[in-house]
N, CA, C and O atoms as a Tripos MOL2 file, in Angstrom:
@<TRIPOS>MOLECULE
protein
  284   283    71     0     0
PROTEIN
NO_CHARGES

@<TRIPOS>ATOM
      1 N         -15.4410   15.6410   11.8200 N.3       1 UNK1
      2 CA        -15.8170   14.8690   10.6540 C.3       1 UNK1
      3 C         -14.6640   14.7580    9.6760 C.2       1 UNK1
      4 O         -14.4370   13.9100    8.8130 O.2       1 UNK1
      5 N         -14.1320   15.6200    9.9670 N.am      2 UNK2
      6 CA        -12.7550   15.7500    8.1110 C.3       2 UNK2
      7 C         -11.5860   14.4300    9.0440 C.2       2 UNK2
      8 O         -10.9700   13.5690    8.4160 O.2       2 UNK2
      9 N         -11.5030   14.6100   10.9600 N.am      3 UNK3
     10 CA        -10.3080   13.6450   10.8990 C.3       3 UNK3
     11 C         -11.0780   12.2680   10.6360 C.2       3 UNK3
     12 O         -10.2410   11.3890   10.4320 O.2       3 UNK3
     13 N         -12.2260   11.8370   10.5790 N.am      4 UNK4
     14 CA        -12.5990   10.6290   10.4390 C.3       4 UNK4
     15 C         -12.3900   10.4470    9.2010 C.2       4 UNK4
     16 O         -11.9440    9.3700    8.8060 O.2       4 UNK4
     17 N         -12.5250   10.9350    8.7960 N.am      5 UNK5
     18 CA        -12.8480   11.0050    7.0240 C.3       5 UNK5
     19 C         -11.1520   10.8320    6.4350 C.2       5 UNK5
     20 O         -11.0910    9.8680    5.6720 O.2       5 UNK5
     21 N          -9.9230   11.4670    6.5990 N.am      6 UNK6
     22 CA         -8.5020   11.3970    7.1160 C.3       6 UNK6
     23 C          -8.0840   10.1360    7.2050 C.2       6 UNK6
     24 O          -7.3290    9.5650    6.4180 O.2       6 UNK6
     25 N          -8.7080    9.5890    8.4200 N.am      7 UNK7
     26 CA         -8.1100    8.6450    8.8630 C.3       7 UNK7
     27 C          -8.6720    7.5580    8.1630 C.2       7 UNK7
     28 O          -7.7720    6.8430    7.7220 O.2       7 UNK7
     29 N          -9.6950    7.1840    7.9090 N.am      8 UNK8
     30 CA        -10.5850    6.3950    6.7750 C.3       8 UNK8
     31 C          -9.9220    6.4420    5.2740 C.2       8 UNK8
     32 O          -9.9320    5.3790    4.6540 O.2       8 UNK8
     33 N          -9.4830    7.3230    4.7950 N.am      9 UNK9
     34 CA         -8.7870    6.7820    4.0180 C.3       9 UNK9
     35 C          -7.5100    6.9540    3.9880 C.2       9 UNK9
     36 O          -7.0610    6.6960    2.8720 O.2       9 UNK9
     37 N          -6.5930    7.3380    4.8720 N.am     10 UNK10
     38 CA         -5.2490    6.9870    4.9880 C.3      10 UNK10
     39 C          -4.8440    5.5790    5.7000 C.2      10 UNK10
     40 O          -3.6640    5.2400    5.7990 O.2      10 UNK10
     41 N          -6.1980    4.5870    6.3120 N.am     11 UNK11
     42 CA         -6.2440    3.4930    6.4510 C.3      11 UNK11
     43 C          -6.2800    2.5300    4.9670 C.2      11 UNK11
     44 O          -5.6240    1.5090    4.7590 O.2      11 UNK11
     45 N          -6.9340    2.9800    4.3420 N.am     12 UNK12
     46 CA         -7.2300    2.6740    3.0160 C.3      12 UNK12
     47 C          -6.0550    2.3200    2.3450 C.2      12 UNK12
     48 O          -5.6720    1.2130    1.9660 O.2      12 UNK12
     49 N          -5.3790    3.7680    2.2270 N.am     13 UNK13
     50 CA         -4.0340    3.8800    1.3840 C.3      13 UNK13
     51 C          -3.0640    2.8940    1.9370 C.2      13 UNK13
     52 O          -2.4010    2.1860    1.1800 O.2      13 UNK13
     53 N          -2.9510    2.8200    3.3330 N.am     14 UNK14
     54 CA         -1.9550    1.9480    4.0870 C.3      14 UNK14
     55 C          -2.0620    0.6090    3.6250 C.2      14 UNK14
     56 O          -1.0080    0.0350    3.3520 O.2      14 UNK14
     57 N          -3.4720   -0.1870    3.4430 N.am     15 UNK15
     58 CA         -4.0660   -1.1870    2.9930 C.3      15 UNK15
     59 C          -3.5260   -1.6830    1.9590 C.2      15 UNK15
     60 O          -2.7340   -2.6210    1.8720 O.2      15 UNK15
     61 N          -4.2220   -0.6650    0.7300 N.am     16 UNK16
     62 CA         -3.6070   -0.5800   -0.6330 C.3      16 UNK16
     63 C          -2.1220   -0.4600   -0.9370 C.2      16 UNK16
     64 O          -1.6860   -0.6890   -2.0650 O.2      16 UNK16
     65 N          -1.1620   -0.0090    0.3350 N.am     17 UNK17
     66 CA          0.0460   -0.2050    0.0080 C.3      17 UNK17
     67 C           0.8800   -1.6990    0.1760 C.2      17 UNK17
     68 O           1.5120   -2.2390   -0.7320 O.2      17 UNK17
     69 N           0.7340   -2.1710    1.4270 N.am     18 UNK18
     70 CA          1.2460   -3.0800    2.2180 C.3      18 UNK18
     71 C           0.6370   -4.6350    1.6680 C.2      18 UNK18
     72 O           1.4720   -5.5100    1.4400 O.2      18 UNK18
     73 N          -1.2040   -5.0080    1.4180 N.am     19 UNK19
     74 CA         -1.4020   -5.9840    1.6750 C.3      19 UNK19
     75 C          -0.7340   -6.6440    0.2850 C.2      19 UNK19
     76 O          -0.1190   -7.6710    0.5730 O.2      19 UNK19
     77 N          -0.6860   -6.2990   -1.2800 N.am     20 UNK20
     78 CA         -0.1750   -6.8500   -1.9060 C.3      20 UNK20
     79 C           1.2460   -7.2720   -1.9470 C.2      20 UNK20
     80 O           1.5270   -8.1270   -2.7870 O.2      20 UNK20
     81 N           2.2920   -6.7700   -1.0990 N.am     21 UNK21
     82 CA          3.7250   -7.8880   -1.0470 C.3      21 UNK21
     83 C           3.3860   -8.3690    0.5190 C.2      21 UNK21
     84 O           4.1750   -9.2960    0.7040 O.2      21 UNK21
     85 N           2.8540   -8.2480    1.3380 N.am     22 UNK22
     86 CA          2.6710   -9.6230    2.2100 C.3      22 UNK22
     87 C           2.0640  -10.7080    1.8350 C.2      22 UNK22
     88 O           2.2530  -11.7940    2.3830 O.2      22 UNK22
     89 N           1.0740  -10.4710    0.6130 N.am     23 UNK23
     90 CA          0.7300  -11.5570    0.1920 C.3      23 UNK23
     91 C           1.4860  -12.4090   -0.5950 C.2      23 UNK23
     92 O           1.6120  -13.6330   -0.6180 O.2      23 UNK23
     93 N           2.0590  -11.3110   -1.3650 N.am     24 UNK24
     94 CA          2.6380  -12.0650   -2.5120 C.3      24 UNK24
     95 C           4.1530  -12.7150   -1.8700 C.2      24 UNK24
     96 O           4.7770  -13.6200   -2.4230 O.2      24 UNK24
     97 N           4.5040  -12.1410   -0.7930 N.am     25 UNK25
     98 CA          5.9730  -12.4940    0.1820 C.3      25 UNK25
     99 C           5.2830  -14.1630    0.9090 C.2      25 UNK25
    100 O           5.9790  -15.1730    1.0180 O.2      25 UNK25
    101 N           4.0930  -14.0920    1.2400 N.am     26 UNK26
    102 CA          3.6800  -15.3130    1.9850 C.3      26 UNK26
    103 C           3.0190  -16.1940    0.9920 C.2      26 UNK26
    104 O           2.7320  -17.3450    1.3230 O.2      26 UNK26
    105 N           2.7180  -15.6950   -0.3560 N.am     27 UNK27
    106 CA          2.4180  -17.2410   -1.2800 C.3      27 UNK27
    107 C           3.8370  -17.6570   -2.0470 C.2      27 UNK27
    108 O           3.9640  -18.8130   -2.4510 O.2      27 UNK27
    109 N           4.8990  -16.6810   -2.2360 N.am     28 UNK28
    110 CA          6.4510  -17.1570   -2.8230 C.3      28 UNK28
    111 C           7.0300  -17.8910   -1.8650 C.2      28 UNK28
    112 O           7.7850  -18.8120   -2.1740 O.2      28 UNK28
    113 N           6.7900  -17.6240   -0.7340 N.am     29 UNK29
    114 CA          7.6380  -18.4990    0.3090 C.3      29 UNK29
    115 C           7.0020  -19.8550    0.8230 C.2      29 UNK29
    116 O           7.7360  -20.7850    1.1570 O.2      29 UNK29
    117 N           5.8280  -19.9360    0.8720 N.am     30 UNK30
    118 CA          4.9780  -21.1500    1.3790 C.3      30 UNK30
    119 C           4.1020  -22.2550    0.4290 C.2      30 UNK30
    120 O           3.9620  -23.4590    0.6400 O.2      30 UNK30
    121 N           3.7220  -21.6800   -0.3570 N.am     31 UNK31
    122 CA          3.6480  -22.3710   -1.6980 C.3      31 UNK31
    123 C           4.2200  -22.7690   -3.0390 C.2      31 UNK31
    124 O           4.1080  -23.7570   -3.7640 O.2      31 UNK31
    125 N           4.9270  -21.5370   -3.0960 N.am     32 UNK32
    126 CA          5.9290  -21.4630   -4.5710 C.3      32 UNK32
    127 C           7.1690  -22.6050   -3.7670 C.2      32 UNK32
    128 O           7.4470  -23.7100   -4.2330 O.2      32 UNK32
    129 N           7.8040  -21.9980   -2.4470 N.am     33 UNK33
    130 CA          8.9230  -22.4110   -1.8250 C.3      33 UNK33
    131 C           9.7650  -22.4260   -2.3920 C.2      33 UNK33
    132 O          10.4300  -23.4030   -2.7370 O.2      33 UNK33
    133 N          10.0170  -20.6350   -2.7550 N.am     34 UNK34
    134 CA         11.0880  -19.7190   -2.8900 C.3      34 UNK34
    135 C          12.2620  -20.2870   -1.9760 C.2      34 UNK34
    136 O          12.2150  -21.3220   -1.3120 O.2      34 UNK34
    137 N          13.5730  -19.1860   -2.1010 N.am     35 UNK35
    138 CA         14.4320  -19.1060   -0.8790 C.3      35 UNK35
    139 C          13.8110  -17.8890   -0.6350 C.2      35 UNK35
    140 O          13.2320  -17.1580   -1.4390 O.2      35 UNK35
    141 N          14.0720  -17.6800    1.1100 N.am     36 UNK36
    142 CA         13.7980  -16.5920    1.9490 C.3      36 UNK36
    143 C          14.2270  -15.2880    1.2350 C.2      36 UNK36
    144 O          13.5220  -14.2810    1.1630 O.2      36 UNK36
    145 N          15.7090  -15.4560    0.6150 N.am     37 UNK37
    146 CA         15.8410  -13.8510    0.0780 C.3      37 UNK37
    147 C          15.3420  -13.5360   -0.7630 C.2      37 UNK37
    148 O          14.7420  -12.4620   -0.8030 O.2      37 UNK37
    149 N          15.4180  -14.4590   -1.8560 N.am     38 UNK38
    150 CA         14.4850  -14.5030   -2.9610 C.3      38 UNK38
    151 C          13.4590  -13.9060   -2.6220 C.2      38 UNK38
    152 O          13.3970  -12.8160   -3.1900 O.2      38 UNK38
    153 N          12.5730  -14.1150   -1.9260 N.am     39 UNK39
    154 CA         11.0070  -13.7990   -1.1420 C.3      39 UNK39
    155 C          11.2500  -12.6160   -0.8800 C.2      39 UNK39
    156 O          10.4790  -11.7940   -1.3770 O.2      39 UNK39
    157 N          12.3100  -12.1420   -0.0810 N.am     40 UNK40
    158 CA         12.4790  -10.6840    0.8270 C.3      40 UNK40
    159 C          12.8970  -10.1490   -0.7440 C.2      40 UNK40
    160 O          11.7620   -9.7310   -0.9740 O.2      40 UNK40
    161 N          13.4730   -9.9040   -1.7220 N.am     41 UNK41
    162 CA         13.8110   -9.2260   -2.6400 C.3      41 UNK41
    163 C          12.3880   -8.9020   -3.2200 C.2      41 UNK41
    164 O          11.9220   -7.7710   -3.3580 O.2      41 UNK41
    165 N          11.8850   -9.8820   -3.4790 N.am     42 UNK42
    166 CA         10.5620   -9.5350   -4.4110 C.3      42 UNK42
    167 C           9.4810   -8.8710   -4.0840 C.2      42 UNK42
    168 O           8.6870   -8.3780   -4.8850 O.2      42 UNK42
    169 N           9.3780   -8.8170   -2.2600 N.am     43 UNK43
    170 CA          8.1960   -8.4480   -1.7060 C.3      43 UNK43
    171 C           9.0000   -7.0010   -1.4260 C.2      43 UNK43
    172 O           8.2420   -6.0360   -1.3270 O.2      43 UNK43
    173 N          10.2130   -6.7650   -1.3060 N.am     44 UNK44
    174 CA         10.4640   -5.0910   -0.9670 C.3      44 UNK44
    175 C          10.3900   -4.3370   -2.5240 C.2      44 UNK44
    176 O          10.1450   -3.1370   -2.6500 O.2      44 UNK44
    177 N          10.5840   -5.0330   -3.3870 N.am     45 UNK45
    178 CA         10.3670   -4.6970   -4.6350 C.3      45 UNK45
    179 C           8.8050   -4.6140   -5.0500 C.2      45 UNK45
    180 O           8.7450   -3.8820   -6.0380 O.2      45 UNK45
    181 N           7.9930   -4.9040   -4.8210 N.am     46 UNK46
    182 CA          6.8240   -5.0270   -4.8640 C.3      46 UNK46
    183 C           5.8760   -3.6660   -4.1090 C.2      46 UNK46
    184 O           4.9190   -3.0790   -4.6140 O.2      46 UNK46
    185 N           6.5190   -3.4210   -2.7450 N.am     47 UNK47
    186 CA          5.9510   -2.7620   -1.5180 C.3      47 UNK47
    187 C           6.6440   -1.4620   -2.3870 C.2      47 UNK47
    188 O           5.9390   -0.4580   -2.2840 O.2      47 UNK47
    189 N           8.0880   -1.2190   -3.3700 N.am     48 UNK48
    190 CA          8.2360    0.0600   -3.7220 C.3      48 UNK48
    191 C           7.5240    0.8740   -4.7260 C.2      48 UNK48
    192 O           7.3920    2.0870   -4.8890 O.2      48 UNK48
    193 N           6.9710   -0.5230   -5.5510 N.am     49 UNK49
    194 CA          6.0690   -0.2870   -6.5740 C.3      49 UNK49
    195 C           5.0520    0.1580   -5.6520 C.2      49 UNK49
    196 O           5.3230    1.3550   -5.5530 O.2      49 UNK49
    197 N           3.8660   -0.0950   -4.7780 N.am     50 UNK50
    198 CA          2.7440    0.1120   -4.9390 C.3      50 UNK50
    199 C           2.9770    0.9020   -4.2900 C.2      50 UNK50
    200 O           2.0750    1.7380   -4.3310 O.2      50 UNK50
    201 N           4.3940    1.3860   -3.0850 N.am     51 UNK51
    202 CA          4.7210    2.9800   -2.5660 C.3      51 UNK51
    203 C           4.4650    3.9930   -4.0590 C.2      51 UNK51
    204 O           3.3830    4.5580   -4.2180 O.2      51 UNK51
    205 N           5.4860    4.1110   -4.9880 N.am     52 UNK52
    206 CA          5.0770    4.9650   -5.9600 C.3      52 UNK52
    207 C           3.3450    5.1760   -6.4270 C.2      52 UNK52
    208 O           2.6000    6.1540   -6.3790 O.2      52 UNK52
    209 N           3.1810    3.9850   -6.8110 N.am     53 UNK53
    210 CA          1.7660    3.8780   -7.3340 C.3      53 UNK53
    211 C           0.4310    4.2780   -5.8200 C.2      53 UNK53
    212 O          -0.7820    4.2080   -6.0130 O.2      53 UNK53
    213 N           0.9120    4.5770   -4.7600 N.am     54 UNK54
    214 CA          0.4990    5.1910   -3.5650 C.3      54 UNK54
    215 C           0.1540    6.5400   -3.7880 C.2      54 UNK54
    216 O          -0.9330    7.1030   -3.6580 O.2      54 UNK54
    217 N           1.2100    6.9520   -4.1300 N.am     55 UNK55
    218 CA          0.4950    8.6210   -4.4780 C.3      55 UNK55
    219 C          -0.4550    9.0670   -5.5560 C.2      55 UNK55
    220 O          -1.0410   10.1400   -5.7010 O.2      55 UNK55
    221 N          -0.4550    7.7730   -6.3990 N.am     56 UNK56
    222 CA         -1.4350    8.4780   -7.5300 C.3      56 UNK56
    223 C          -2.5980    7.9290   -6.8190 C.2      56 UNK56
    224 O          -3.6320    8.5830   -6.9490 O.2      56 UNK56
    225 N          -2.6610    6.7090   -5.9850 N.am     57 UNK57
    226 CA         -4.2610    6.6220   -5.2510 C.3      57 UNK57
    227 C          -4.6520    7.8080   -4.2400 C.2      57 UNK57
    228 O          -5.7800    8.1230   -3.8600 O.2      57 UNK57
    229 N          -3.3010    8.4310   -3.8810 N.am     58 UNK58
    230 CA         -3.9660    9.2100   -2.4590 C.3      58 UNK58
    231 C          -4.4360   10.3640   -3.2540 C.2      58 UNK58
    232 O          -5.3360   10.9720   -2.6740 O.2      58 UNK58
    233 N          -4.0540   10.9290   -4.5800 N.am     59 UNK59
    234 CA         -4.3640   12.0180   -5.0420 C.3      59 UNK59
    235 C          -5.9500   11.7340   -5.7390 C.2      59 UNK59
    236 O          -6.7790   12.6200   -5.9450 O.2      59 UNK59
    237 N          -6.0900   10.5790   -5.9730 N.am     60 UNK60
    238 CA         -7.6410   10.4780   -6.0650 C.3      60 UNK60
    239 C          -8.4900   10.1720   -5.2220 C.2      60 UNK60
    240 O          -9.6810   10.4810   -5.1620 O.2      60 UNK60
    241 N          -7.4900    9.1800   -4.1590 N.am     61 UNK61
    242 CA         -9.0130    9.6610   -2.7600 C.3      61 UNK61
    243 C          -8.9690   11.4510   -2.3300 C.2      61 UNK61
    244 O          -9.9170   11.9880   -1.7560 O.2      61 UNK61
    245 N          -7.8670   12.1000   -2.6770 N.am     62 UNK62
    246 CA         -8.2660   13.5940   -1.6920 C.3      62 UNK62
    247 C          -8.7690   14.5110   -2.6500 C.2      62 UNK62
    248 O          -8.9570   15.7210   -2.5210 O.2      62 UNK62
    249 N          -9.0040   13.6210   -3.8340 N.am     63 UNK63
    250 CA         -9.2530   15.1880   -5.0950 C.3      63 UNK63
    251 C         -10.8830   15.0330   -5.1020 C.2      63 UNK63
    252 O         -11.3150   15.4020   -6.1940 O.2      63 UNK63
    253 N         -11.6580   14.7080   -4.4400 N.am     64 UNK64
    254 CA        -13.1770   14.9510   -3.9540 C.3      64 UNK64
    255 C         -13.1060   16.1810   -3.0000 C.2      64 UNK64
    256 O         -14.0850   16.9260   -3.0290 O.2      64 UNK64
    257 N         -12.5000   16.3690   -2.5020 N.am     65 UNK65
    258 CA        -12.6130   17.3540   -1.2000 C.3      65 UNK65
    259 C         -11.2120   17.8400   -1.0280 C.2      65 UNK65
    260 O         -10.3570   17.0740   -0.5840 O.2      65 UNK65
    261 N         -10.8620   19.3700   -1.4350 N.am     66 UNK66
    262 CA         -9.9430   19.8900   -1.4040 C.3      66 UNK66
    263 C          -9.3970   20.1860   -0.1300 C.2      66 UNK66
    264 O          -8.2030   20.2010    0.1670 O.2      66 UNK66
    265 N         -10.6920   20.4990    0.8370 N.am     67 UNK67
    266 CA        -10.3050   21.0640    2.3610 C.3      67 UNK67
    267 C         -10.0800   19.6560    3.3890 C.2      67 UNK67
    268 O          -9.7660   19.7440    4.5760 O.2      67 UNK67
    269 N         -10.3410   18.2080    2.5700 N.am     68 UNK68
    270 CA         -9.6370   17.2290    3.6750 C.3      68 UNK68
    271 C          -8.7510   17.5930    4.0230 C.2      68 UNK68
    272 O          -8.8680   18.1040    5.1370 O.2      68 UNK68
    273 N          -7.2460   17.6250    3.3940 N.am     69 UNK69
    274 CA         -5.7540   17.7240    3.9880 C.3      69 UNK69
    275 C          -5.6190   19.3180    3.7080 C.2      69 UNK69
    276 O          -6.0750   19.8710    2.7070 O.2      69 UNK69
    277 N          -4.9210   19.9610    4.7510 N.am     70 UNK70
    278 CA         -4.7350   21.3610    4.9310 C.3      70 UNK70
    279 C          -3.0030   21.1480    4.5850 C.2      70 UNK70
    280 O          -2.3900   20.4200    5.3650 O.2      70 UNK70
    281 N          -2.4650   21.5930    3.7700 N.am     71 UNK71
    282 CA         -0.9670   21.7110    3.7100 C.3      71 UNK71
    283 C          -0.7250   23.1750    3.6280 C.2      71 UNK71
    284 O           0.4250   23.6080    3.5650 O.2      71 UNK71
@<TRIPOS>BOND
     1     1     2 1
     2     2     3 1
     3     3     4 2
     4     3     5 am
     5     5     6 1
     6     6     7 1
     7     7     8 2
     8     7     9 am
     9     9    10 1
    10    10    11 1
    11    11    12 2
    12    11    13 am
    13    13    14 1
    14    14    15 1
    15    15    16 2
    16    15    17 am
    17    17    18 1
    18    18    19 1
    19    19    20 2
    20    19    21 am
    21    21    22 1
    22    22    23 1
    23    23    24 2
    24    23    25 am
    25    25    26 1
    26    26    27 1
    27    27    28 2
    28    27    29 am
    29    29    30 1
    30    30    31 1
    31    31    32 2
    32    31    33 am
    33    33    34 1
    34    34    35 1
    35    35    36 2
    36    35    37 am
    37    37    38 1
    38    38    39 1
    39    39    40 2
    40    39    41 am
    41    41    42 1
    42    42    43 1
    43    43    44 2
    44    43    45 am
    45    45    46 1
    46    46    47 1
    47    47    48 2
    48    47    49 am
    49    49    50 1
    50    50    51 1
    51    51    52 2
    52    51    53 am
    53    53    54 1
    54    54    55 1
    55    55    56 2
    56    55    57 am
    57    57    58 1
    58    58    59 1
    59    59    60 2
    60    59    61 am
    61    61    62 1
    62    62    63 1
    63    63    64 2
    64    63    65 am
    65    65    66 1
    66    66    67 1
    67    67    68 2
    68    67    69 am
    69    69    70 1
    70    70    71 1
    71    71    72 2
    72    71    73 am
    73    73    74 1
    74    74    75 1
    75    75    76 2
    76    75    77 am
    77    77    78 1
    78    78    79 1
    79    79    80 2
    80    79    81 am
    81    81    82 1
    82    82    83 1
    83    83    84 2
    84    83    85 am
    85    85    86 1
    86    86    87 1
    87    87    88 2
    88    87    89 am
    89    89    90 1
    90    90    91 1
    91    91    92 2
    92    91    93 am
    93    93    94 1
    94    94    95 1
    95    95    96 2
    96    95    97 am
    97    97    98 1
    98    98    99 1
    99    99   100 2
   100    99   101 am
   101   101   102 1
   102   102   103 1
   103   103   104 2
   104   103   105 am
   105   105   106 1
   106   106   107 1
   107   107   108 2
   108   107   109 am
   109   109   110 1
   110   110   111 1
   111   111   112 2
   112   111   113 am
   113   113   114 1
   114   114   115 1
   115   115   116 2
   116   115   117 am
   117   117   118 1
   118   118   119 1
   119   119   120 2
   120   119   121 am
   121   121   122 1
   122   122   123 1
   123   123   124 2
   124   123   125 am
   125   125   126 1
   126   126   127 1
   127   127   128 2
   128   127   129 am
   129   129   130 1
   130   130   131 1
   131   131   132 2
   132   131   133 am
   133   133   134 1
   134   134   135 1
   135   135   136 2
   136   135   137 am
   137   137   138 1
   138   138   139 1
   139   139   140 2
   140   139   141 am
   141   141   142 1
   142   142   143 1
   143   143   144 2
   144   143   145 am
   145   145   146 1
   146   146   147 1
   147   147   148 2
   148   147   149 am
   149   149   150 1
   150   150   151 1
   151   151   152 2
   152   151   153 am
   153   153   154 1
   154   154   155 1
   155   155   156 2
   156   155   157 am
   157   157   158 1
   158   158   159 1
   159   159   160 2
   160   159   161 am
   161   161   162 1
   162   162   163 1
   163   163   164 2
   164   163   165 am
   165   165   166 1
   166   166   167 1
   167   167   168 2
   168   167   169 am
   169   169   170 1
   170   170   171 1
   171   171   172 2
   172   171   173 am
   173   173   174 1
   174   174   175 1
   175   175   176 2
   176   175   177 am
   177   177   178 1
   178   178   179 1
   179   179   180 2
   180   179   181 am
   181   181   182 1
   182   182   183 1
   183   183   184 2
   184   183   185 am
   185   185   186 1
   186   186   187 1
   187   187   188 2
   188   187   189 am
   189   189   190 1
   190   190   191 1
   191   191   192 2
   192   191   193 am
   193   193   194 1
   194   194   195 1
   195   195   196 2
   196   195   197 am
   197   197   198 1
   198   198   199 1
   199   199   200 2
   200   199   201 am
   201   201   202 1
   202   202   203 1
   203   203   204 2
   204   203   205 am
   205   205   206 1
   206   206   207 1
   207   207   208 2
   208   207   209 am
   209   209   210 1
   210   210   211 1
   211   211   212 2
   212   211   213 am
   213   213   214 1
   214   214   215 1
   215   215   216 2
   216   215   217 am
   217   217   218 1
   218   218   219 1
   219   219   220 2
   220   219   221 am
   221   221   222 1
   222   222   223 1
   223   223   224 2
   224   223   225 am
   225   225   226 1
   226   226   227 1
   227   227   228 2
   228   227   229 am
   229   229   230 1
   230   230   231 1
   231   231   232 2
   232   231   233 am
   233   233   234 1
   234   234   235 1
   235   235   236 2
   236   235   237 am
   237   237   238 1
   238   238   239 1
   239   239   240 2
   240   239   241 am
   241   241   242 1
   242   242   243 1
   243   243   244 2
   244   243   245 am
   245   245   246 1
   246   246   247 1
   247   247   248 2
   248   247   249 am
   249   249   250 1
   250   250   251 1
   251   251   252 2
   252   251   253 am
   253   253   254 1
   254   254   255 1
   255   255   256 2
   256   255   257 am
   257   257   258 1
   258   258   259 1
   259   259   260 2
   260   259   261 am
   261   261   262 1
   262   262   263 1
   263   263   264 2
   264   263   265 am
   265   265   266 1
   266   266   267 1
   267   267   268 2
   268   267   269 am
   269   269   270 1
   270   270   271 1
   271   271   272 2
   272   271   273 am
   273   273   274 1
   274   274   275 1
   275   275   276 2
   276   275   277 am
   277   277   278 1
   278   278   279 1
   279   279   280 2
   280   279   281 am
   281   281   282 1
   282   282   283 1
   283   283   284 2
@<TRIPOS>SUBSTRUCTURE
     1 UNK1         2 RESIDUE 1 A UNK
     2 UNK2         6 RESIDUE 1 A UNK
     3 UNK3        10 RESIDUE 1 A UNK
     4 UNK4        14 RESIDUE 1 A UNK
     5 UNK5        18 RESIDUE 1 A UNK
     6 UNK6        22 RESIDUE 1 A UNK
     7 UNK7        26 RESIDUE 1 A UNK
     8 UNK8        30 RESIDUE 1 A UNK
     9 UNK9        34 RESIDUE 1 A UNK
    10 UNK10       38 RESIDUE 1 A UNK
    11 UNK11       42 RESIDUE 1 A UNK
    12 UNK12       46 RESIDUE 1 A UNK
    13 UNK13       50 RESIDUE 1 A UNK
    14 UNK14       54 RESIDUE 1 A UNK
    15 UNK15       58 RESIDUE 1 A UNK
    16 UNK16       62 RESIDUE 1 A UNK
    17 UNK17       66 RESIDUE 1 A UNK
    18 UNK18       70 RESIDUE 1 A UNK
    19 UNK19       74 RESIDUE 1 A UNK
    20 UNK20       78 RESIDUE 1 A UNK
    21 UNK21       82 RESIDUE 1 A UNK
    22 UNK22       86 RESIDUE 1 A UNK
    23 UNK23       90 RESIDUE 1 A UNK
    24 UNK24       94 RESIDUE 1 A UNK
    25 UNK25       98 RESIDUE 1 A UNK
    26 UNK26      102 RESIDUE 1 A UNK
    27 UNK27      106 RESIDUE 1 A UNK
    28 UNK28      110 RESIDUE 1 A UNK
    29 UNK29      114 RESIDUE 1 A UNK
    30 UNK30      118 RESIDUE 1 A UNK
    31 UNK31      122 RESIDUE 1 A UNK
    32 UNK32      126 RESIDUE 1 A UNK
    33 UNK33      130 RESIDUE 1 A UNK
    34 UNK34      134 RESIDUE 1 A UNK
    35 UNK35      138 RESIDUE 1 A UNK
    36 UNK36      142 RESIDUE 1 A UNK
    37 UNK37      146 RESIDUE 1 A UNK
    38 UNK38      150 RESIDUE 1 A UNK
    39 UNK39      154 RESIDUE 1 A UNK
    40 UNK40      158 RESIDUE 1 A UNK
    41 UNK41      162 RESIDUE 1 A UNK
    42 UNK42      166 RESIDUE 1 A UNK
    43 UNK43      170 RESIDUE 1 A UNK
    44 UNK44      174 RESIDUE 1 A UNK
    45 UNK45      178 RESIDUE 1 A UNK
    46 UNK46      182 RESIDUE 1 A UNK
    47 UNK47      186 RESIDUE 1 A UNK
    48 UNK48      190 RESIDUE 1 A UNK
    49 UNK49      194 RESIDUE 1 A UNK
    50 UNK50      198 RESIDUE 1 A UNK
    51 UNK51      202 RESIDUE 1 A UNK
    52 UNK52      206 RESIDUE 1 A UNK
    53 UNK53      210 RESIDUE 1 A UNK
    54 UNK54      214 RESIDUE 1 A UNK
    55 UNK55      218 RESIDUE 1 A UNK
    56 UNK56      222 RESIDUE 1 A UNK
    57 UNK57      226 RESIDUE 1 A UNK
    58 UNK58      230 RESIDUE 1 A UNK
    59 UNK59      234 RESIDUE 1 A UNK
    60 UNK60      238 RESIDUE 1 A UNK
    61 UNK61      242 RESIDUE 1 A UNK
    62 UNK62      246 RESIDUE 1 A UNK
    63 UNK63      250 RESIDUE 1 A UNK
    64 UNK64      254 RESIDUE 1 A UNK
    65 UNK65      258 RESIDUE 1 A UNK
    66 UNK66      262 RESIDUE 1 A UNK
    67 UNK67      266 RESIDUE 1 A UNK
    68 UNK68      270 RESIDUE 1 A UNK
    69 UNK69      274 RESIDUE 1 A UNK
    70 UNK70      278 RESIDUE 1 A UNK
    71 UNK71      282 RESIDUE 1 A UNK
């Protein structure tokens, strides 16, 4: 039960990291009609932000249940 529970929300977190600069990389480039680097600058800039801002979500999905992650 704890790896389902694990993996359920480290799917989550992955989610919450990634889908906002693919989106925002595929509406600058196809609608805005950015240049490509332009696009690649903003979306790795984007993906570092919500990396940082990643750990303050994972520390509130695991702070319900201390014994999910064993470190």
């Amino acid at each position: 039960m704890k790896s389902a529970r694990l993996f359920a929300l480290s799917t989550l977190l992955a989610v919450i990291i990634t889908v906002p600069a693919i989106v925002l990389t595929l509406l600058l480039h196809y609608i805005i009609k950015l240049n490509i680097m332009t696009t690649m600058v903003i979306g790795i800039l984007v993906f570092i932000a919500t990396m940082g801002l990643g750990i303050r979500f994972s520390k509130r999905l695991i702070s319900g249940d201390k014994n999910t992650i064993d470190l």
